[in-house]
VOPAGU-2260 file (C-alpha; in pm, 1 decimal, decimal comma):
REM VOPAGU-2260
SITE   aa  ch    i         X         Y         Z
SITE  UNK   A    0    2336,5    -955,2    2827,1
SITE  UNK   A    1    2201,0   -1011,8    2459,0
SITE  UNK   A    2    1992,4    -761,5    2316,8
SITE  UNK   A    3    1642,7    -823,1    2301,3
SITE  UNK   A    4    1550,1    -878,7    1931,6
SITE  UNK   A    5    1166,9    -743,2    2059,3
SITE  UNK   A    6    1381,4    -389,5    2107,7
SITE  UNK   A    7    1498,7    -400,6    1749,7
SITE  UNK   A    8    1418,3    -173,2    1463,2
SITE  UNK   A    9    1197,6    -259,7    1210,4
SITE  UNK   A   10    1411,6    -302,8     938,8
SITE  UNK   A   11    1615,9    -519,7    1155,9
SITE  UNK   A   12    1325,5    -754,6    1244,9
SITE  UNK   A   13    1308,0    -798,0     886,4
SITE  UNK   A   14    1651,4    -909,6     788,9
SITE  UNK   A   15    1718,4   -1087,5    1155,5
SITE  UNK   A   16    1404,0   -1200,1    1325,4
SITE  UNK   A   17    1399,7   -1537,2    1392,0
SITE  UNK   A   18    1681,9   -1714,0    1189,0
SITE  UNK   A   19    1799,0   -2056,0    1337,9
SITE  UNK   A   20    2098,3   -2175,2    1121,1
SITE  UNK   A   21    2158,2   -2497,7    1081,4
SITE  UNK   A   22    2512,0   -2684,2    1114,9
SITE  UNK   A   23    2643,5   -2541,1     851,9
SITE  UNK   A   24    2618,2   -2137,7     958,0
SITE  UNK   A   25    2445,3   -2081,8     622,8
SITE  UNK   A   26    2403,2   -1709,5     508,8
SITE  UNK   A   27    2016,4   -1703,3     370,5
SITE  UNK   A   28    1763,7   -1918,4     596,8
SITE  UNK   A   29    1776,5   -2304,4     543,0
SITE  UNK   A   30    1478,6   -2455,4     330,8
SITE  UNK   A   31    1374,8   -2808,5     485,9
SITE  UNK   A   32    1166,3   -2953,3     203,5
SITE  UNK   A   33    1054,6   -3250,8     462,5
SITE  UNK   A   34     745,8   -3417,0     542,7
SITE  UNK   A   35     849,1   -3585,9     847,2
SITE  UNK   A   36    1137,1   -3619,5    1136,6
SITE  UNK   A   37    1318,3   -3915,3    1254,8
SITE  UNK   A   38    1418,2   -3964,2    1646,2
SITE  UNK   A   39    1715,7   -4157,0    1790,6
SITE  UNK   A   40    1500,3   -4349,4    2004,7
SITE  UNK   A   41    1136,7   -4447,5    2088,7
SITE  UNK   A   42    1161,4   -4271,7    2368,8
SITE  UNK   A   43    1289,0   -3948,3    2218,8
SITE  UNK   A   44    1000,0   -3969,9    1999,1
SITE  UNK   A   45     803,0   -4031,6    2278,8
SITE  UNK   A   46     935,9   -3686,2    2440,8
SITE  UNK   A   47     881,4   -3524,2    2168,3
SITE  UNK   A   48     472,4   -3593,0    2100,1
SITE  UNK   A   49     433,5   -3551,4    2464,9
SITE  UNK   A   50     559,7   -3176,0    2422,8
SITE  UNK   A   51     831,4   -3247,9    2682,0
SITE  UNK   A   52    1096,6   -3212,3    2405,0
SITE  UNK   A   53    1024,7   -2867,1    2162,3
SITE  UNK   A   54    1159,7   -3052,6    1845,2
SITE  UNK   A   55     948,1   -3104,9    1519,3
SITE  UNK   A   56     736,5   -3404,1    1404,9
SITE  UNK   A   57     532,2   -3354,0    1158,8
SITE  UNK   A   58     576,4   -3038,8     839,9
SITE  UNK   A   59     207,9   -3049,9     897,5
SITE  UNK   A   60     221,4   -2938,4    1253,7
SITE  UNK   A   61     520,4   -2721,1    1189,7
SITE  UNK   A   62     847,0   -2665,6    1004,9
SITE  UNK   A   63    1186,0   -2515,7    1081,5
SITE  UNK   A   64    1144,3   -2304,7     781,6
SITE  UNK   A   65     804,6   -2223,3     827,0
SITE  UNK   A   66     872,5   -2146,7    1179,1
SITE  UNK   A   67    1150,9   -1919,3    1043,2
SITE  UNK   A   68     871,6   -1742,8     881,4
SITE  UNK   A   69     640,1   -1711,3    1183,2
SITE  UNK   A   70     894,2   -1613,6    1383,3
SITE  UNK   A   71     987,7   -1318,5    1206,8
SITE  UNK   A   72     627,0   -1250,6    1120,0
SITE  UNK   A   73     536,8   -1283,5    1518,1
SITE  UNK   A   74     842,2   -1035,7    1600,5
SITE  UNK   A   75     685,1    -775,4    1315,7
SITE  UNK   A   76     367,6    -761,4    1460,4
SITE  UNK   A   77     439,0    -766,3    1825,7
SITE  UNK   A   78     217,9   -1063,1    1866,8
SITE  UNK   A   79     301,7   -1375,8    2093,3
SITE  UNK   A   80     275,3   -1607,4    1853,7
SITE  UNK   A   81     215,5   -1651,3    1437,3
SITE  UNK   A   82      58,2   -1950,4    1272,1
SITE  UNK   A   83     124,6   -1975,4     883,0
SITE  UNK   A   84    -155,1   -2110,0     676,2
SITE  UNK   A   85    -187,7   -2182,1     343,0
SITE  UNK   A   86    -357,7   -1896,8     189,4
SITE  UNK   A   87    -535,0   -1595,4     331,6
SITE  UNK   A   88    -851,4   -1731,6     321,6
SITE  UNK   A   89    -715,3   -2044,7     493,9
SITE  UNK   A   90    -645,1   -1802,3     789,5
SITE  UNK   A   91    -949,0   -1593,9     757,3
SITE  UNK   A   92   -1138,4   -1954,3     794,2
SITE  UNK   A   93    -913,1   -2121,5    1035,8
SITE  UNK   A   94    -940,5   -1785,4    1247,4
SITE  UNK   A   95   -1351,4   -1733,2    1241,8
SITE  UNK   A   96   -1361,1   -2118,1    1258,8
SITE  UNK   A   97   -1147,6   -2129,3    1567,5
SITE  UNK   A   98   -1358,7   -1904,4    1795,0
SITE  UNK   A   99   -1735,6   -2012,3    1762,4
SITE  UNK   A  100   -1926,6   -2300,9    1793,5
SITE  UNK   A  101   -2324,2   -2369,6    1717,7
SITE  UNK   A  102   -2544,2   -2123,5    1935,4
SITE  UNK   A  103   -2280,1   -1854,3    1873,9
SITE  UNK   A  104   -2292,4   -1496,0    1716,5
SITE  UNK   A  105   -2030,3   -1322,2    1466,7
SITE  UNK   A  106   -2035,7    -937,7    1316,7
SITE  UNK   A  107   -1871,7    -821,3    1106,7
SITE  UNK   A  108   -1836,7    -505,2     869,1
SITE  UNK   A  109   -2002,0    -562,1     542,3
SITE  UNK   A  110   -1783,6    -398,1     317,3
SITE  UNK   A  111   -1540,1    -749,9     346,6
SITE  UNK   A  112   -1362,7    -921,6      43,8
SITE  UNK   A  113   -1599,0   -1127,5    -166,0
SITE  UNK   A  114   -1446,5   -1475,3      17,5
SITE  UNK   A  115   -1468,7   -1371,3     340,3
SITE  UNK   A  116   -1848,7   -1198,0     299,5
SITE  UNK   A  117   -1919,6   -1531,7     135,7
SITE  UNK   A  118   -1773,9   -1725,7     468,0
SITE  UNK   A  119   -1954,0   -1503,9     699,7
SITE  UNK   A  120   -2301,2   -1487,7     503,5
SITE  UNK   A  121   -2296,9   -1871,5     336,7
SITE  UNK   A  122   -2029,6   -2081,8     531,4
SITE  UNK   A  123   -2070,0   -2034,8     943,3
SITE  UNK   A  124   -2473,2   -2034,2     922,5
SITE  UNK   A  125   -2405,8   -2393,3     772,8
SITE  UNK   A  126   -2290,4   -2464,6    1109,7
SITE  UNK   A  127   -2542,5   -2290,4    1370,7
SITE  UNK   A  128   -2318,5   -1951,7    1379,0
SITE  UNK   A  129   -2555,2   -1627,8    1358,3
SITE  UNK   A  130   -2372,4   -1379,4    1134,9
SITE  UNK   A  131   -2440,4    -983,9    1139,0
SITE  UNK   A  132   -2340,1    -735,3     904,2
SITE  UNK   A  133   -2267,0    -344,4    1001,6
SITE  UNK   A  134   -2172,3     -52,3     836,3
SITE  UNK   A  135   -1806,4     -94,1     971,9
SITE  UNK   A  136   -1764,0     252,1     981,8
SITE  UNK   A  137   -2057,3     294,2    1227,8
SITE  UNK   A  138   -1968,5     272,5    1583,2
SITE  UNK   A  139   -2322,2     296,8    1641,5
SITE  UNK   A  140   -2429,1       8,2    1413,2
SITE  UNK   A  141   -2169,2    -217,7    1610,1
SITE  UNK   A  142   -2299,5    -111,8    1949,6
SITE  UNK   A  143   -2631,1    -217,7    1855,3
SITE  UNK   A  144   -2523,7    -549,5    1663,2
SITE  UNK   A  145   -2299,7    -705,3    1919,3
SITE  UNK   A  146   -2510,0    -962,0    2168,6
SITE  UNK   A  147   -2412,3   -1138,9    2484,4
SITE  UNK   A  148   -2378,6   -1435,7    2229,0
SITE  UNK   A  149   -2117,3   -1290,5    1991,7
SITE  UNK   A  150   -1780,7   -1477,6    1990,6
SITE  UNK   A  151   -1640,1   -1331,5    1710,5
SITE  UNK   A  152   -1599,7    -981,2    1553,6
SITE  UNK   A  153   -1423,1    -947,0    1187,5
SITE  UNK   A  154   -1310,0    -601,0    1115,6
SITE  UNK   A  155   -1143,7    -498,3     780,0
SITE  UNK   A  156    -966,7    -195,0     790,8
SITE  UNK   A  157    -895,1     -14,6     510,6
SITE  UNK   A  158   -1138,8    -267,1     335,2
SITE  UNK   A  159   -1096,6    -367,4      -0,6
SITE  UNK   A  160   -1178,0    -245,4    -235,8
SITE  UNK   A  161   -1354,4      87,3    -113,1
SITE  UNK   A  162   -1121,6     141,7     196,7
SITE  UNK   A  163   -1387,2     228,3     491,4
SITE  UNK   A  164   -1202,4     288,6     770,8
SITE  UNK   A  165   -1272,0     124,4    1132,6
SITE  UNK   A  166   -1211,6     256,1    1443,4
SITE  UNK   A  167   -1056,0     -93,5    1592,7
SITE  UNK   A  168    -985,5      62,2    1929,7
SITE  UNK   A  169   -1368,0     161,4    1960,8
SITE  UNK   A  170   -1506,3    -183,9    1799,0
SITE  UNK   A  171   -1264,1    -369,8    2046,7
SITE  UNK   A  172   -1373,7    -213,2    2347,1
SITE  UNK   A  173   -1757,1    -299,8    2262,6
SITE  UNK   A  174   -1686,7    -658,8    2204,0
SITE  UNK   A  175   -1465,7    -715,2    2466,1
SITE  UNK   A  176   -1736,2    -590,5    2670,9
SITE  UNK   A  177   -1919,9    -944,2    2613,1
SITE  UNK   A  178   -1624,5   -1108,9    2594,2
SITE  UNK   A  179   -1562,4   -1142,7    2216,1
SITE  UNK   A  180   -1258,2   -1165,8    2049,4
SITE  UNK   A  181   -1163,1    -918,9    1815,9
SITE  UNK   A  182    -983,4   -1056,7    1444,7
SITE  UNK   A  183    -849,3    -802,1    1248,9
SITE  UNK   A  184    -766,8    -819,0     845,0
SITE  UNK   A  185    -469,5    -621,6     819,7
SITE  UNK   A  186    -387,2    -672,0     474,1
SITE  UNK   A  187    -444,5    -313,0     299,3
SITE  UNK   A  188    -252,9    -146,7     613,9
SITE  UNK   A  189      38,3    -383,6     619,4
SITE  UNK   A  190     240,8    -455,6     948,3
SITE  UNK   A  191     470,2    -139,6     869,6
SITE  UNK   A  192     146,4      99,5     916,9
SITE  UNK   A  193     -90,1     -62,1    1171,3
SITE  UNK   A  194     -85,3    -244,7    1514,3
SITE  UNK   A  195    -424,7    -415,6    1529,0
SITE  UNK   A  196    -304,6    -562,9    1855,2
SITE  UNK   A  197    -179,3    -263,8    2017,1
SITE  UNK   A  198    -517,3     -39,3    1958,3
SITE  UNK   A  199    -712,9    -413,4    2123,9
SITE  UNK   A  200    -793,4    -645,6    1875,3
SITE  UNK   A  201    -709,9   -1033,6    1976,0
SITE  UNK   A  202    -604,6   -1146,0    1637,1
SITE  UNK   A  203    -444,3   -1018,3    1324,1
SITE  UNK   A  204    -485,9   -1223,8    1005,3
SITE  UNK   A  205    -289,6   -1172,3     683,7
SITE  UNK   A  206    -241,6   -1297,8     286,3
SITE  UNK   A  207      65,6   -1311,7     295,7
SITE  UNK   A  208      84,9   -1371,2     -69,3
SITE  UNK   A  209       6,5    -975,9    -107,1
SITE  UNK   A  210     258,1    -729,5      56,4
SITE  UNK   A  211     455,0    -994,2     238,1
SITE  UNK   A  212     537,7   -1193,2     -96,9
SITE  UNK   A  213     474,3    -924,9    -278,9
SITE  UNK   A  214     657,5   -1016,1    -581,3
SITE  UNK   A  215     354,5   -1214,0    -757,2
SITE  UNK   A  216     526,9   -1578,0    -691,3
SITE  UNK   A  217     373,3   -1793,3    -374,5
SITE  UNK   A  218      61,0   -1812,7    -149,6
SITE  UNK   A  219      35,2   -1813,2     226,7
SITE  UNK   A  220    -136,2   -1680,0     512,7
SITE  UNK   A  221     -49,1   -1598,1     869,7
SITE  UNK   A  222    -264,2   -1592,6    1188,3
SITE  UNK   A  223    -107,0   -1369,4    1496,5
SITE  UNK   A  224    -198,0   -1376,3    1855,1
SITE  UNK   A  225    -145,0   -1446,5    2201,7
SITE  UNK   A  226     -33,0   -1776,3    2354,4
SITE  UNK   A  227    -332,3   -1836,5    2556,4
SITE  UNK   A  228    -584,6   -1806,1    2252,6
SITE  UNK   A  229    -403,7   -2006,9    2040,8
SITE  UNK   A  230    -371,3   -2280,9    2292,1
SITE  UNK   A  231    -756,0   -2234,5    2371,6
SITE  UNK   A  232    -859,2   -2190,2    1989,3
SITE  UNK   A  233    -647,0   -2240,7    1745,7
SITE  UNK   A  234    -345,9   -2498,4    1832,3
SITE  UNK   A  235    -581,9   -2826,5    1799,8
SITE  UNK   A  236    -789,0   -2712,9    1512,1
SITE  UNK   A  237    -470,9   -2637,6    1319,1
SITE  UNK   A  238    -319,0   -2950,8    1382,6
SITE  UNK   A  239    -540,6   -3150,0    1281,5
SITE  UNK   A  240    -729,9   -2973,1    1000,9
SITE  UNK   A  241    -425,8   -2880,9     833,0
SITE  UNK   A  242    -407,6   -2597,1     586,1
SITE  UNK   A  243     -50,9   -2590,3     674,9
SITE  UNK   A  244     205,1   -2343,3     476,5
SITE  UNK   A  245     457,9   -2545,0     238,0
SITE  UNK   A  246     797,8   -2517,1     334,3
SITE  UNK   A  247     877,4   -2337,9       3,3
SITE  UNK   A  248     618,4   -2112,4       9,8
SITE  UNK   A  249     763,1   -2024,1     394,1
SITE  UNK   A  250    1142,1   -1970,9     273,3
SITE  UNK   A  251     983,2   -1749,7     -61,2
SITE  UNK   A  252     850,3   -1509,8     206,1
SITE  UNK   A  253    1102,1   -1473,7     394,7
SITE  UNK   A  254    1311,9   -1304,1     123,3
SITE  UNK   A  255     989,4   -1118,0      81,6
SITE  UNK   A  256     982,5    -958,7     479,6
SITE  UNK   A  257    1339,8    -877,1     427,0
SITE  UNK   A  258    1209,1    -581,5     186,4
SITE  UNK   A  259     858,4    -541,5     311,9
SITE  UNK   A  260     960,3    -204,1     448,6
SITE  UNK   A  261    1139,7     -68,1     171,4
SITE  UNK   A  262     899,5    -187,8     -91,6
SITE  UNK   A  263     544,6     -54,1      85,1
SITE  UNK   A  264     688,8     269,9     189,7
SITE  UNK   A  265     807,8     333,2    -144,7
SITE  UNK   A  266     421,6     235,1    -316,9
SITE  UNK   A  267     281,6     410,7     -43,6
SITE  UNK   A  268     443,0     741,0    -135,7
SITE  UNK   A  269     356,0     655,8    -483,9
SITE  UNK   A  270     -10,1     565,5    -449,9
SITE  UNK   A  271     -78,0     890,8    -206,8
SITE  UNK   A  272      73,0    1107,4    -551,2
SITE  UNK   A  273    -135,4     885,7    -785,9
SITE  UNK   A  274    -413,7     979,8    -571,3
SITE  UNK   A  275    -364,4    1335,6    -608,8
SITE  UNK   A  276    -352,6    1356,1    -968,8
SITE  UNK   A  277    -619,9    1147,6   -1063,8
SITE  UNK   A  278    -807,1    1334,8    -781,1
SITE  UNK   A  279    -804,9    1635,7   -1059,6
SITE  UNK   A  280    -890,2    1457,2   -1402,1
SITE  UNK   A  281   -1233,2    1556,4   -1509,7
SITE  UNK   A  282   -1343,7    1160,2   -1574,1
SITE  UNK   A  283   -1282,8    1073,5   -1203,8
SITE  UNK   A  284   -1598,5    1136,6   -1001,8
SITE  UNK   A  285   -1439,8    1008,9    -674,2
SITE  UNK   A  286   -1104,6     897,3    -532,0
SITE  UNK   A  287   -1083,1     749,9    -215,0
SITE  UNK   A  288    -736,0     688,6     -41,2
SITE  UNK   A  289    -683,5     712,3     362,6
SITE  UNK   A  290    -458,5     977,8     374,4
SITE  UNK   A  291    -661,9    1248,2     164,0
SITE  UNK   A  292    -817,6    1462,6     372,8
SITE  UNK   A  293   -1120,6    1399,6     172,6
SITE  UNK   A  294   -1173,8    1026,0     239,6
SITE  UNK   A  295   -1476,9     995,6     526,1
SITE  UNK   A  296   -1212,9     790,3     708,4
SITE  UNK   A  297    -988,9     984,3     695,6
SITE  UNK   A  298    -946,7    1096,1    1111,6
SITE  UNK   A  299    -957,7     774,6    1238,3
SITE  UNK   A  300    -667,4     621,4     951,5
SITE  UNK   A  301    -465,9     932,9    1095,7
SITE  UNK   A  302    -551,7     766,2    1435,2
SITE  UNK   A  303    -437,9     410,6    1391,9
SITE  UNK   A  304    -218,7     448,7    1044,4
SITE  UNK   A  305     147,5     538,6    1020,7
SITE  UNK   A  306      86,8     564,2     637,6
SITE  UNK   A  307    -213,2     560,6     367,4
SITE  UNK   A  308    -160,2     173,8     204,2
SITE  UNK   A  309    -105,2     104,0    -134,0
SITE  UNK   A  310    -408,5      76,4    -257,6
SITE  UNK   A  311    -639,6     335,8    -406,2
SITE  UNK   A  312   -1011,9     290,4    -473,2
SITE  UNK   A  313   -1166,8     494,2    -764,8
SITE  UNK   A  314   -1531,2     550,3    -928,2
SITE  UNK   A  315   -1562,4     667,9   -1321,0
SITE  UNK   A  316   -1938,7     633,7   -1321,0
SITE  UNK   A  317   -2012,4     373,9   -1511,4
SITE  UNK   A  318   -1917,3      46,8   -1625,7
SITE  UNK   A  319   -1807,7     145,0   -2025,4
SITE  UNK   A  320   -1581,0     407,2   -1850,1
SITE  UNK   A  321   -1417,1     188,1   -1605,5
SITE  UNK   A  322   -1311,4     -77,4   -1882,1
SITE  UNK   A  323   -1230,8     133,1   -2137,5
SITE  UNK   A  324    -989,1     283,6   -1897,9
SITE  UNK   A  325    -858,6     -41,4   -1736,5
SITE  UNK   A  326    -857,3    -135,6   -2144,6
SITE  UNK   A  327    -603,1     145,2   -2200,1
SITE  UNK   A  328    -370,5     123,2   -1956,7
SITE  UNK   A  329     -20,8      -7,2   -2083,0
SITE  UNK   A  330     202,4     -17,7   -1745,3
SITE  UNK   A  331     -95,0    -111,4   -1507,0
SITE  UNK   A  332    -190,1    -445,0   -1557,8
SITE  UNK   A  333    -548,7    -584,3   -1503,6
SITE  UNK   A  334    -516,2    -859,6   -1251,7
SITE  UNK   A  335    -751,2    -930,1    -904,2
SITE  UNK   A  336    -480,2    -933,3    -698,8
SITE  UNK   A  337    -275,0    -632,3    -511,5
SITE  UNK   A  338      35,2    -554,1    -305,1
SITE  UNK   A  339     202,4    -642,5    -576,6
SITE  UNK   A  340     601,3    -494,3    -713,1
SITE  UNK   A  341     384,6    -456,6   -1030,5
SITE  UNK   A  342     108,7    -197,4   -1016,9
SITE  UNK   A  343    -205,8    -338,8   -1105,6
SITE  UNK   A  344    -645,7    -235,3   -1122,3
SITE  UNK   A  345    -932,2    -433,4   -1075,5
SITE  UNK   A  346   -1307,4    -355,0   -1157,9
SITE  UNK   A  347   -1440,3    -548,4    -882,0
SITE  UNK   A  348   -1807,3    -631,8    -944,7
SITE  UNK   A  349   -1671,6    -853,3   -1177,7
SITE  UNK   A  350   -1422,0   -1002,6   -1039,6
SITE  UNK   A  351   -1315,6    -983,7    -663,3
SITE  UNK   A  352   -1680,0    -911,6    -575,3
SITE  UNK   A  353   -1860,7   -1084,9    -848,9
SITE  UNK   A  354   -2014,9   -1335,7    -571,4
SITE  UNK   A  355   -2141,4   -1056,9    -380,1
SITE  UNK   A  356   -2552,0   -1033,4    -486,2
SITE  UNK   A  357   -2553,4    -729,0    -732,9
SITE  UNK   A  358   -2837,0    -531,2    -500,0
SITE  UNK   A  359   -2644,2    -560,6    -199,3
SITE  UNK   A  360   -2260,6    -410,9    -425,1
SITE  UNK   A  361   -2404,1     -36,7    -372,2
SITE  UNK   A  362   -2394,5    -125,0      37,6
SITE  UNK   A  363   -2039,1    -190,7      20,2
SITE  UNK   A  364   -1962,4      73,2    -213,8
SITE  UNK   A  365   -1890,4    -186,9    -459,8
SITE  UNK   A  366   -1990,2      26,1    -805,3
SITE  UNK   A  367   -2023,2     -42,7   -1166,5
SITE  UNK   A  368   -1784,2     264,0   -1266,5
SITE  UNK   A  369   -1541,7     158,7    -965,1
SITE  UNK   A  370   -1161,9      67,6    -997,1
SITE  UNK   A  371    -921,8     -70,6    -708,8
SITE  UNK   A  372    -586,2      25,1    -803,6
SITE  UNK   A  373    -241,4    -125,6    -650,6
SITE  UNK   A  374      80,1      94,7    -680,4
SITE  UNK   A  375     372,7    -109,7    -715,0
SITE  UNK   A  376     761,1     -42,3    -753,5
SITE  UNK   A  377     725,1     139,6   -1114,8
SITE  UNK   A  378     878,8     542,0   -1191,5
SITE  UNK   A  379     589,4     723,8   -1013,9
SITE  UNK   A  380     643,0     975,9   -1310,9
SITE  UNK   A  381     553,1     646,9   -1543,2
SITE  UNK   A  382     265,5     536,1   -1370,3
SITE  UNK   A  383     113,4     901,0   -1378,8
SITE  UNK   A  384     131,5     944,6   -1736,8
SITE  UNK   A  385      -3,9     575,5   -1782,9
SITE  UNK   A  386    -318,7     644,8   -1591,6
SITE  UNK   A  387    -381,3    1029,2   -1741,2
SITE  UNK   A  388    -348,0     880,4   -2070,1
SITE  UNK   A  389    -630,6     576,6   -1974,0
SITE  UNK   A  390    -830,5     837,4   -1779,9
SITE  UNK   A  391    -843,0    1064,4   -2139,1
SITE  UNK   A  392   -1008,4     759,8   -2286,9
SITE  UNK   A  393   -1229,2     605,7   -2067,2
């Protein structure tokens, strides 16, 4: 009997999961750069719309090289089933969107990525969707916040850019107590360090264009859950809304899974170092990274982590400090984005977060003097004298 790919080693779902060669036994996974499908008769096409024959009709609907990617994706996560999407925030909407209707109820933690506050806060209320924000690191703030109404609950754990911690086991259990379903952004964390859907969340929602690219070169998002919510939520809205993943973006990221675990173990170990040395300088008046036994999370990452992220969140008091040290930097570059081979910091109220109302930045930690920091695939040795050397002159 063939061995179960689902019994596999990680690093083995990454090179193997899911490949389907084509005719011609290639070596790296095919890329079908096709809109459409032919048939070799009206009635195979026939069988094939009516879902009697599994085939493809439409890139929109699905791909084989985007399937590929899902596949692989799926087999990663443990989840049942993976839907690509265009971008992150494609999945983050197509995911809330999905699940709630006029009349319903969403919370979420407020500390959430300046798009997805702005969906939750701006967007669903547009539609007759309640939203509630919580401290997300409150289990008590949840308890109260959750209603026999609430559909929907969006946890983002570590968040960005401040890295609160939420118990999802705990969160899960109260909304599944009213029947709500349970999305998880598991960007900072990565599929190599947390199982959303083993601890009881209901869906798992990535940007792919951050750890699973992770080489600074395509967009995408991926949605992950079980077969019976995507054929109650998600399979119509998908089809026919379409913020489908390109084909090329698809076969990109697939090269990119084949060293996710090599590349975000390796900045992991590097940003947990970083984090200890800049944890000493005399300009840094906080550091917060999961795996410091000094972060308020710090427990319940422990809990649900295999490993700290590559991300590190820092605060130099003020805004002059933060950009004169983001100024200095010579490896690091200044860009918004993260999970990147390339290291790179942030100041996020003016950027990431600049949508976020300035009076409510201090409730999501969001500070003038703070910097979000992503290790990349640089000499750890390098990057440490790059940021001592910025620190000295912010």
């Amino acid at each position: 009997m063939a061995e179960d790919p689902k019994d596999w080693d990680v690093a083995t779902k990454l090179i193997r999961g899911g490949i389907a060669r084509s005719q011609f036994m290639e070596t790296a996974e095919a890329l079908y750069l096709t809109q459409g499908f032919t048939y070799d008769s009206a009635e195979g096409a026939d069988r094939r719309f009516s879902g009697e024959d599994p085939g493809f009709v439409y890139s929109r609907f699905n791909n084989p090289t985007v399937k590929m990617f899902e596949d692989r994706l799926a087999l990663l996560e443990g989840a049942e089933v993976c839907r690509a999407q265009a971008t992150g925030m494609a999945s983050i909407h197509a995911a809330l969107m999905g699940l709630v209707r006029a009349g319903d109820h969403v919370v979420a933690g407020r500390a959430l990525f300046g798009s997805c506050r702005w969906i939750v806060s701006e967007w669903l209320p547009r539609f007759g969707v309640e939203t509630t924000f919580v401290d997300a690191t409150d289990i008590r703030e949840w308890e109260a916040a959750i209603r026999p109404n609430t559909k929907a609950v969006l946890i983002e754990t570590p968040s960005n850019p401040v890295l609160e911690i939420t118990d999802i086991r705990a969160v899960s259990e109260l909304a599944h107590a009213v029947g709500a379903k349970v999305i998880v952004d598991n960007v900072f964390a990565t599929p190599i360090f947390q199982k959303p859907l083993e601890l009881g969340a209901d869906v798992v929602v990535y940007s792919a264009t951050k750890h699973i690219d992770g080489q600074g070169r395509v967009l995408g998002g991926a949605i992950l859950t079980s077969e019976a919510i995507n054929e109650e939520f998600y399979r119509d809205s998908l089809r026919h809304t379409g913020p489908s993943l390109s084909p090329f973006n698809a076969w990109v990221m697939l090269k990119g899974l084949e060293t996710l675990d090599l590349r975000v173990r390796r900045q992991t170990d590097s940003a947990f170092a970083l984090a200890n040395t800049m944890a000493e300088h005399k300009k840094v008046q906080k550091v917060l990274y999961p795996f410091r036994s000094d972060h308020p999370g710090h427990n319940v990452a422990k809990s649900q982590m295999s490993g700290g992220g590559t991300v590190i969140a820092l605060d130099l008091g003020t805004r002059e400090a933060a950009f004169k040290f983001l100024n200095a930097l010579e490896i690091v570059d200044i860009s918004n984005n993260l999970g990147d081979a390339k290291s790179m910091a942030t100041h996020p109220p003016t950027t990431t977060h600049r949508s976020v109302p300035e009076e409510q930045r201090p409730l999501l930690g969001v500070t003038e003097g703070g910097v979000r920091l992503s290790v990349g695939l640089e000499s750890v040795e390098d990057l440490k004298r790059d940021v001592i050397r910025a620190l000295d002159q912010a």
